[in-house]
C-alpha positions in Angstrom: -5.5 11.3 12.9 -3.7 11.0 9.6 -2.2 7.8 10.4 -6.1 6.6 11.3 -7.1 8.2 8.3 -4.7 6.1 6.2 -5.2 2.9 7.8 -9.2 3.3 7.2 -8.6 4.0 3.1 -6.1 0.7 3.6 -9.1 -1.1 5.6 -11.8 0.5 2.9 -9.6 -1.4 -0.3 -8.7 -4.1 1.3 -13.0 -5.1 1.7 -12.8 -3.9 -2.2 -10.5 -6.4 -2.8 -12.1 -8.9 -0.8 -15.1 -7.9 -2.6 -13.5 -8.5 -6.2 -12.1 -11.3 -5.5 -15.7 -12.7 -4.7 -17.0 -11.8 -7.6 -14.7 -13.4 -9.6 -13.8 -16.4 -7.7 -16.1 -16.8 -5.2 -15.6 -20.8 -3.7 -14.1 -22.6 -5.9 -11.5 -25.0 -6.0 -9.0 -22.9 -7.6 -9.0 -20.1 -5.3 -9.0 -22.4 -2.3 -5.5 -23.8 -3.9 -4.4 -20.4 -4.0 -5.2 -19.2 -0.5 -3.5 -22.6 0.9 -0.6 -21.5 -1.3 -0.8 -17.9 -0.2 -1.1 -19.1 3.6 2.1 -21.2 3.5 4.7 -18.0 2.5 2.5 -16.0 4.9 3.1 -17.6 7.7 6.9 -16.8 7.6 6.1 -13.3 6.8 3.7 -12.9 9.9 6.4 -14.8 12.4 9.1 -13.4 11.1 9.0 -10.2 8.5 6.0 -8.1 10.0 6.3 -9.2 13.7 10.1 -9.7 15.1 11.7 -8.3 11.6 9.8 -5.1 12.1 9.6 -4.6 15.7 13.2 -5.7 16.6 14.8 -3.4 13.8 12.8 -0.6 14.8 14.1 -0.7 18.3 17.6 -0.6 17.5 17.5 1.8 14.6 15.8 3.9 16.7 18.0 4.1 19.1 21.3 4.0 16.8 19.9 7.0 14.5 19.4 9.1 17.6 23.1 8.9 18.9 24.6 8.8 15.3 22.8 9.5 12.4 25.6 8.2 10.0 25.6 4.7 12.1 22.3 4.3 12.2 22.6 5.0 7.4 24.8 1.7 7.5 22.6 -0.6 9.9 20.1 0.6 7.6 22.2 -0.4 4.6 23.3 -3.4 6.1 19.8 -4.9 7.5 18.3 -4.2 3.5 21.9 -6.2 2.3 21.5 -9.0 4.9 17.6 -9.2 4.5 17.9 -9.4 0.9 20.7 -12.5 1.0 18.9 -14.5 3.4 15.5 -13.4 1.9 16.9 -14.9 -1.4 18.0 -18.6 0.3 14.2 -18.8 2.1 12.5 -17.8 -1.6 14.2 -20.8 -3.4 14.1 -23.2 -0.6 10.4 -22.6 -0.5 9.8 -22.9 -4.2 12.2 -26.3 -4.3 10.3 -27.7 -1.5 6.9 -26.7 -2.7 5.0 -30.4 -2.4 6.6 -31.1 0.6 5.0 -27.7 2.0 1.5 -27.9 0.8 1.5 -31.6 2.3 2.2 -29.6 5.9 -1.2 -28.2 4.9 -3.2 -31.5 3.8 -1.1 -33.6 6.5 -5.1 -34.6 8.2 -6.1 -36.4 4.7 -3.6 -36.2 2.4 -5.3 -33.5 0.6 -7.8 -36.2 -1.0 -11.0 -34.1 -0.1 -9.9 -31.5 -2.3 -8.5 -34.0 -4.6 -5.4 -34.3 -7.2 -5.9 -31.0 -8.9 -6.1 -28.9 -5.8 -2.8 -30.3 -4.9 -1.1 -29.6 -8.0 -2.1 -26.0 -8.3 -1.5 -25.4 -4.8 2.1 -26.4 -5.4 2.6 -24.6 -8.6 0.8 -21.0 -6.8 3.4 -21.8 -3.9 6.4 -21.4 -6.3 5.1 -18.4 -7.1 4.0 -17.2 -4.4 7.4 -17.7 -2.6 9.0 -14.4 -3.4 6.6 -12.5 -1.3 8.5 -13.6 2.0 11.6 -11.4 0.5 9.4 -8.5 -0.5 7.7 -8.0 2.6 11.0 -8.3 5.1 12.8 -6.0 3.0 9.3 -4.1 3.6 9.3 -4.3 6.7 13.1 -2.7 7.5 11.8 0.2 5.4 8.7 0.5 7.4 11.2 0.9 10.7 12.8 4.2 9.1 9.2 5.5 7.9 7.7 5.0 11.9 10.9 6.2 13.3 11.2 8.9 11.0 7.7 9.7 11.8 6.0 9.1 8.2 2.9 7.5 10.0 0.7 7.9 7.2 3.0 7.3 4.1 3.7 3.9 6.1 -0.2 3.6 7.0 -1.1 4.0 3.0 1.0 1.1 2.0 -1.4 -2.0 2.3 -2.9 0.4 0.1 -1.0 0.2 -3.3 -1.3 -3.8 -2.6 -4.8 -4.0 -2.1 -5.0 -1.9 -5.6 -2.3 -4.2 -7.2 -4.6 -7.2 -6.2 -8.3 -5.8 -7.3 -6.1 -4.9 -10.7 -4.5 -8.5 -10.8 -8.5 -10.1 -10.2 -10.1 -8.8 -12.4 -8.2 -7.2 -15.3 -5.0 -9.3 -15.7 -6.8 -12.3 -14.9 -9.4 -11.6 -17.4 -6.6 -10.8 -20.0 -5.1 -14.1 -19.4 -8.2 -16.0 -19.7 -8.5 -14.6 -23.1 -4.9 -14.9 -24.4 -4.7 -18.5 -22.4 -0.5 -17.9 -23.1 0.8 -21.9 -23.5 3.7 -21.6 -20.8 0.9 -20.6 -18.1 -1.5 -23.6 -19.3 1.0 -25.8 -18.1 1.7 -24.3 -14.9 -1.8 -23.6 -13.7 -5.0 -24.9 -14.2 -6.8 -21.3 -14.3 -5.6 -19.1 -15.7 -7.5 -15.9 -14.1 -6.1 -17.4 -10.6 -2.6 -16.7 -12.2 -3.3 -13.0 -12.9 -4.6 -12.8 -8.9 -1.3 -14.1 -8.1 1.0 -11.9 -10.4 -1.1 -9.3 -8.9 -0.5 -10.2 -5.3 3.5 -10.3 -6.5 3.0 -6.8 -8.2 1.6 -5.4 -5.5 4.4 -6.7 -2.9 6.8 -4.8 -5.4 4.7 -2.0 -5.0 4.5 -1.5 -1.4 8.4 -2.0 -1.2 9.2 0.6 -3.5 6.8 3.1 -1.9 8.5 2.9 1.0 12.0 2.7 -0.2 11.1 5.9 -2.2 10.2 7.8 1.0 13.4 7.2 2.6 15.7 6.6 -0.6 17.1 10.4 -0.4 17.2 11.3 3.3 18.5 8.3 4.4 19.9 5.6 1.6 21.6 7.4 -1.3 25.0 6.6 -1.4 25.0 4.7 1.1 25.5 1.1 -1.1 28.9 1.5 -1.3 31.8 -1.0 1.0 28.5 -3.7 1.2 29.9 -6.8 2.9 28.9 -10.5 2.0 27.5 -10.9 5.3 27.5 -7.7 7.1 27.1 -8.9 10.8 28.1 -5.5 12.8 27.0 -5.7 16.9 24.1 -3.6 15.5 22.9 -6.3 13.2 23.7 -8.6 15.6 21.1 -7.0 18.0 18.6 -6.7 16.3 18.9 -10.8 15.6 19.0 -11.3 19.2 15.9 -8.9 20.2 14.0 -11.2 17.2 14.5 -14.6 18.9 11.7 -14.5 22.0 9.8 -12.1 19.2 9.5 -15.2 16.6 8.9 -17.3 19.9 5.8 -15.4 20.9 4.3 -14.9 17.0 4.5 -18.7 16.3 1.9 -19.7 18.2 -0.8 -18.0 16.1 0.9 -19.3 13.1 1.1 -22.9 14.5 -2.4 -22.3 15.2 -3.3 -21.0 11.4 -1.6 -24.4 10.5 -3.9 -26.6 12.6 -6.5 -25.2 11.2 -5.9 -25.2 7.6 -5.3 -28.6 7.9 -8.7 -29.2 9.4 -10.3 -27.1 6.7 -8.6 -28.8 4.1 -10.1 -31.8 4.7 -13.9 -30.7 5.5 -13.9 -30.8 1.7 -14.6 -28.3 -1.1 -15.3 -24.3 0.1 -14.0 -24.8 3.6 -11.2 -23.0 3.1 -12.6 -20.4 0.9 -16.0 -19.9 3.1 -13.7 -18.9 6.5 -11.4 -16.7 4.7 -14.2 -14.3 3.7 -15.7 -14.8 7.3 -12.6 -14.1 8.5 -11.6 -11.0 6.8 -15.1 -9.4 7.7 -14.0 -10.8 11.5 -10.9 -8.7 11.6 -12.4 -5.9 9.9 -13.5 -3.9 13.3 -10.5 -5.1 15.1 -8.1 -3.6 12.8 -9.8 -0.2 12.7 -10.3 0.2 16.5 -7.1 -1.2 17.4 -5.9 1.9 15.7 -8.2 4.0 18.2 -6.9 2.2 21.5 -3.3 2.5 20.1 -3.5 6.5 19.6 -5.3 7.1 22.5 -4.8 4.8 25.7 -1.9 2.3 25.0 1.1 5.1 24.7 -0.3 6.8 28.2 -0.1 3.4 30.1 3.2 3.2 28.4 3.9 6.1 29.6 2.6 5.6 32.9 4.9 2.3 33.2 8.3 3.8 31.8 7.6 7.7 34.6 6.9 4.7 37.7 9.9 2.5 36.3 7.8 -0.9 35.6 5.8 -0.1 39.2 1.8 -0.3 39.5 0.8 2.9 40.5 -2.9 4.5 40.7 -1.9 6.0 37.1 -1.1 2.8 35.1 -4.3 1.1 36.8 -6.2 4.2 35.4 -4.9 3.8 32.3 -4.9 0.3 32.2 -8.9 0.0 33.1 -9.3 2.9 30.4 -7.8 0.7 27.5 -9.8 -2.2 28.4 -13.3 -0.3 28.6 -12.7 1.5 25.4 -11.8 -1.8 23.6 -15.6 -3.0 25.2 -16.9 0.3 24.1 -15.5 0.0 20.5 -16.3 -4.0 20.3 -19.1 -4.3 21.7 -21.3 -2.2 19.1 -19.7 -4.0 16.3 -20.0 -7.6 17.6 -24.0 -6.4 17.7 -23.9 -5.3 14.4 -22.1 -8.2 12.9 -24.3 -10.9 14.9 -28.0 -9.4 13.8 -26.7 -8.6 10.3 -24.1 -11.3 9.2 -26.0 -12.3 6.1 -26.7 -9.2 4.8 -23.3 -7.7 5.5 -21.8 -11.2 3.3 -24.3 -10.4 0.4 -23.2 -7.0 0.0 -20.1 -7.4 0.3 -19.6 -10.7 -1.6 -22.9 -12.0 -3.1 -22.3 -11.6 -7.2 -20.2 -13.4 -9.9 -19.2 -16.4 -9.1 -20.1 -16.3 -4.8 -23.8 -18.0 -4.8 -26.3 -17.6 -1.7 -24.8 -20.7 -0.8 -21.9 -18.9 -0.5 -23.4 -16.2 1.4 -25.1 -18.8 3.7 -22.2 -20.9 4.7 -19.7 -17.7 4.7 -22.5 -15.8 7.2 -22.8 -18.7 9.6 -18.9 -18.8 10.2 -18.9 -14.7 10.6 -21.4 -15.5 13.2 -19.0 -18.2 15.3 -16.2 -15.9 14.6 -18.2 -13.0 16.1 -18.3 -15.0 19.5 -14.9 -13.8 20.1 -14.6 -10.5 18.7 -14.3 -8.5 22.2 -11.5 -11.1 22.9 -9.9 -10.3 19.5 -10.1 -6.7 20.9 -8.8 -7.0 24.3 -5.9 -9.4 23.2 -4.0 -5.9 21.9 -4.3 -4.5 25.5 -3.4 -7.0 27.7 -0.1 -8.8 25.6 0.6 -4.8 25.2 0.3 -4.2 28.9 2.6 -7.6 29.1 5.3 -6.7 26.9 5.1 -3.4 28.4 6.0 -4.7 32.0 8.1 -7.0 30.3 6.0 -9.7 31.6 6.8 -11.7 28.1 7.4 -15.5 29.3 4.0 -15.5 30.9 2.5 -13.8 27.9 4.1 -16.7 25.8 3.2 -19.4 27.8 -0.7 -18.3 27.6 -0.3 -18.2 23.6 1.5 -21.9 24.0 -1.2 -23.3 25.8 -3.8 -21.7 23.4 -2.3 -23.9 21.2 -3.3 -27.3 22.8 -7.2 -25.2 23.5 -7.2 -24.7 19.5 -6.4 -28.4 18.7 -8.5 -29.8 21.0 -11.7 -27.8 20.7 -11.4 -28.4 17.3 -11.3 -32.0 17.4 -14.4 -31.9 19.1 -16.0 -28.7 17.3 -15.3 -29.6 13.7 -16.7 -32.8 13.7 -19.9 -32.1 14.8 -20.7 -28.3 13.2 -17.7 -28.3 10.1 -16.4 -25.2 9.2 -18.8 -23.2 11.9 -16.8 -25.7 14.5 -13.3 -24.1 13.2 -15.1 -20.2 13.3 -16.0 -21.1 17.2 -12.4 -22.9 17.9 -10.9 -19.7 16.7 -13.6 -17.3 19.1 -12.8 -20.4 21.9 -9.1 -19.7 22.0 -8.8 -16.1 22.1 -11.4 -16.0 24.8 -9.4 -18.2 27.3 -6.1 -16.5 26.4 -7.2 -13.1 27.5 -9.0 -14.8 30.8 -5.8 -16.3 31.6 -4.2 -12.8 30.8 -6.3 -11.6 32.7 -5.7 -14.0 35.9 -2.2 -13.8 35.2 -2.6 -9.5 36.7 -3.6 -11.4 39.9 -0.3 -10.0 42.5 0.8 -7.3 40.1 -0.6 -4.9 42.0 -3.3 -3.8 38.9 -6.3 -2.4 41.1 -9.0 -2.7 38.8 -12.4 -0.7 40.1 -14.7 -3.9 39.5 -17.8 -1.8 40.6 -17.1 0.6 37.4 -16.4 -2.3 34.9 -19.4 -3.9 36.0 -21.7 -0.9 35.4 -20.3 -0.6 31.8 -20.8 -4.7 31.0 -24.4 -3.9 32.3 -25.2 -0.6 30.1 -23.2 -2.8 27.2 -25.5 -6.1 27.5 -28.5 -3.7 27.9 -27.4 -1.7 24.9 -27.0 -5.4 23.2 -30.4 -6.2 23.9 -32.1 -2.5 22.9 -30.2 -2.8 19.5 -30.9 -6.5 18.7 -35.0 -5.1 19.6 -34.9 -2.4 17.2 -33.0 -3.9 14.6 -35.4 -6.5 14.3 -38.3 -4.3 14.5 -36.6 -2.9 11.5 -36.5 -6.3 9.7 -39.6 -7.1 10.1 -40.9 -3.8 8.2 -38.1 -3.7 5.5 -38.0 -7.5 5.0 -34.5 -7.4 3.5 -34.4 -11.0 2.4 -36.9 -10.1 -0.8 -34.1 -7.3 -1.6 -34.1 -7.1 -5.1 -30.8 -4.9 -5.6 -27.2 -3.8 -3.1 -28.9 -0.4 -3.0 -31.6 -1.8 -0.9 -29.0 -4.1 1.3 -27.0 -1.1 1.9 -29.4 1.3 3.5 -30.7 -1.6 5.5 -27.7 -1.7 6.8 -27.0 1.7 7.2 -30.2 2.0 9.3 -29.0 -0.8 11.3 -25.8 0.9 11.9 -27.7 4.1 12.8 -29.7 2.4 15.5 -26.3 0.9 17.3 -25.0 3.8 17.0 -27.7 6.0 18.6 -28.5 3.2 21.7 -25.0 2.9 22.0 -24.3 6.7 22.0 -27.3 7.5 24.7 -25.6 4.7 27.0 -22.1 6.2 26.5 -24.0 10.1 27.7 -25.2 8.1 30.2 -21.9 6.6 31.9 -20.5 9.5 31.4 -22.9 11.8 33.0 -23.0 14.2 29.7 -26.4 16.1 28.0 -26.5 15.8 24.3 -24.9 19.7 24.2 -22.0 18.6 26.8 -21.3 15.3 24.6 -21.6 17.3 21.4 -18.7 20.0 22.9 -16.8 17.7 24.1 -16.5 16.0 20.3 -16.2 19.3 19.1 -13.0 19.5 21.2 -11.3 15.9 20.9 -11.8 16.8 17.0 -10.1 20.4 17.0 -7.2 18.7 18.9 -6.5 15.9 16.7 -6.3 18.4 13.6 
């Protein structure tokens, strides 16, 4: 619960940032420059850092530290040492070949709907931007300790103090700098409130990395800095590079497919870029809360299920394995209602103000709407490559993310054309729907005995539910007329009623499949949240 709890205040500033940034920014050409520029060092950190960094070094320290506490203090020491060098080499690499990088972004036009100024400041925010790469893989060895060491929620706060860094860097520094208008930056970058965004996306990088050095600096690193070797490549070290290879294998394929589609939204022209970021972030929004959910309560029994039957399907793991999927439906399927009837009012309160016009709103709600599409796929993903990885199923698992490579490019050729930057919104919905229905042809012969009947009761009760919801939320709209909403205040308890009326069709229908009375449902809350204290 404390690790849920942290990861919602994370989620809740992270919107507030998103929210800031809006208002300050909103479309323009300058913040598209710096989320192209933002995107490039990203990438790495998402293949490499966050994914097989974290996950690989995890393993072994885990492991090491439990047999020898003082040998698992120098692969420690020596992962930080090693990161640091190598994170060093990739920082000025990337800033030397800034240009050549941004081009990988614009290769579909050259970057000439965005035009010469977009490409300059693109390439200057990319030198700056660089250094992030370094932060966040040193971040993300220190994020192994925390989890391993069991500081869930000191490790869940950390997007935190960036998310703070950033709303400061918005709209404080940048103002600051606007006003000052220093000479050196005037020459470097065109705006100069764009600039204090960046420094504050750099700041709070620096932040997050010494909050979790901090935790760990006394138990674990004092002292230890002592003997460091140039290249310190003991068979620890050495493992953990060897567990990261298939792990950057399987995390480039969303990367690859992040590059495709920048390149397609560069060239749709001005607000592309920008319009499907916001989208997007709304889009992940429920994911990234509820993912937490099926982690802490479904995925570590069919873990466990697999590991006490040694990697053999038994009644258990198919229990547990149908349970994950129907709570990700449960959890998704709500949201994906919410989102689809609501998606314009949910951009204007979030967004709408400043500098982000009802334009804005309109073309930012119509790619929320495309993204939406997919959301129960974006929510079933986590289950299935986890019940993979788990049976150490992982070739197959990469071959389905290949392949969704070849479905992204393709649908968007034929998408983007015709509906713009709704087409890319769909591609994105498109490819993670027929990645989890190969997943899910790909359980065909593993013995998974999935009790179709069941499933197929809760799609019914969840379309029904869809359909009741979408009824009375329009009912609703049609009395509150929110589009002649003078002021947020009125926005948000729309929305808030809204919310309220998923919640309650969506809460009879769960009593409902699972046999309870409003006083049995209500005890057995009662219970799950006495537990969890």
């Amino acid at each position: 619960m404390r690790f849920a709890a942290g990861t919602l205040l994370s989620r809740v500033t992270g919107m507030l940032r998103e929210s800031a940034v809006a208002h300050v920014f909103g479309a323009s050409a300058v913040y598209e420059a710096f989320l192209v520029a933002y995107r490039i060092p990203n990438l790495l950190r998402d293949m490499l850092a966050e994914g097989a960094l974290g996950g690989a070094f995890t393993k072994v320290y885990s492991s090491v530290s439990h047999e020898d506490p003082e040998a698992g203090r120098r692969l420690l020491r020596d992962s930080l040492w090693l990161t640091l060098n190598i994170g060093i080499i990739v920082s000025a690499l990337g800033m030397i070949f800034a240009p050549e990088l941004v081009g990988l972004m614009t290769l579909m036009d050259g970057g000439q709907a965005q035009g010469p100024q977009f490409l300059a400041d693109a390439t200057a925010l990319t030198r700056w931007m660089f250094p992030t790469i370094l932060l966040s893989s040193l971040g993300a060895v220190a994020a192994g300790v925390l989890h391993q060491r069991g500081y869930f929620f000191w490790s869940a706060l950390t997007p935190t103090t960036f998310n703070v860094a950033n709303i400061f860097g918005a709209v404080v520094l940048g103002q600051w700098l606007r006003n000052t208008e220093p000479a050196w930056l005037q020459s470097a970058i065109s705006d100069p409130g764009v600039a204090g965004l960046t420094f504050g996306v750099l700041g709070g990088g620096l932040l997050q990395l010494v909050w979790e050095l901090g935790r760990i600096w006394r138990p674990v690193l004092k002292g230890s800095g002592r003997g460091l070797k140039l290249l310190p490549w003991s068979p620890e070290v050495r493992k953990v590079v060897l567990l990261m290879s298939p792990m950057v294998i399987a995390a480039s394929a969303p990367q690859i497919n992040t590059l495709i589609n920048t390149n397609f939204a560069t060239a749709l022209g001005p607000g592309a870029v920008a319009w499907l970021n916001y989208a997007f972030r709304l889009w992940q929004l429920p994911v990234g809360l509820f993912s937490v959910a099926v982690g802490a309560a479904v995925l570590p029994a069919l873990s466990r299920s697999l590991t006490a039957s040694k990697k053999v399907i038994t009644a258990d793991v198919s229990r547990e394995f149908q349970g994950a999927i129907e709570l990700v439906l449960w959890l998704m399927m709500p949201c994906a209602v919410f989102l689809h009837a609501n998606a314009l009012e949910v951009v204007q309160l979030l967004y709408q103000q400043g500098r982000f016009s009802m334009h804005d709103s309109l073309a930012t709600a119509s790619a929320l709407v495309a993204y939406n599409t997919g959301l129960l796929a974006y929510g079933l993903i986590k289950v299935f490559t986890s019940f993979y990885y788990a049976l150490e199923r992982t070739k197959f698992a990469m071959m389905v993310s290949m392949f969704g490579i070849a479905v992204n490019y393709i649908a968007n050729i034929f998408l983007v054309q015709r509906f713009g930057h709704e087409g890319l919104a769909l591609t994105s919905a498109i490819t993670l729907t027929v990645n989890v229905l190969l997943l899910m042809l790909g359980l065909k012969g593993s013995g998974i005995a999935v009790a179709w009947r069941k499933l197929a009761t809760t799609c019914g009760l969840l379309i029904v539910g869809a359909f009741a919801a979408w009824g009375c939320g329009q009912l609703l709209r049609s009395a509150w007329h929110p589009a002649e909403a003078a002021h947020k205040m009125d926005l948000a308890f729309f929305l808030a009623f809204q919310g309220v009326i998923v919640i309650l069709v969506y809460g009879v229908l769960g009593m409902r499949r699972m046999g309870l009375g409003p006083k049995a449902a209500w005890a057995m809350v009662r219970r799950r949240a006495r537990r969890s204290k």
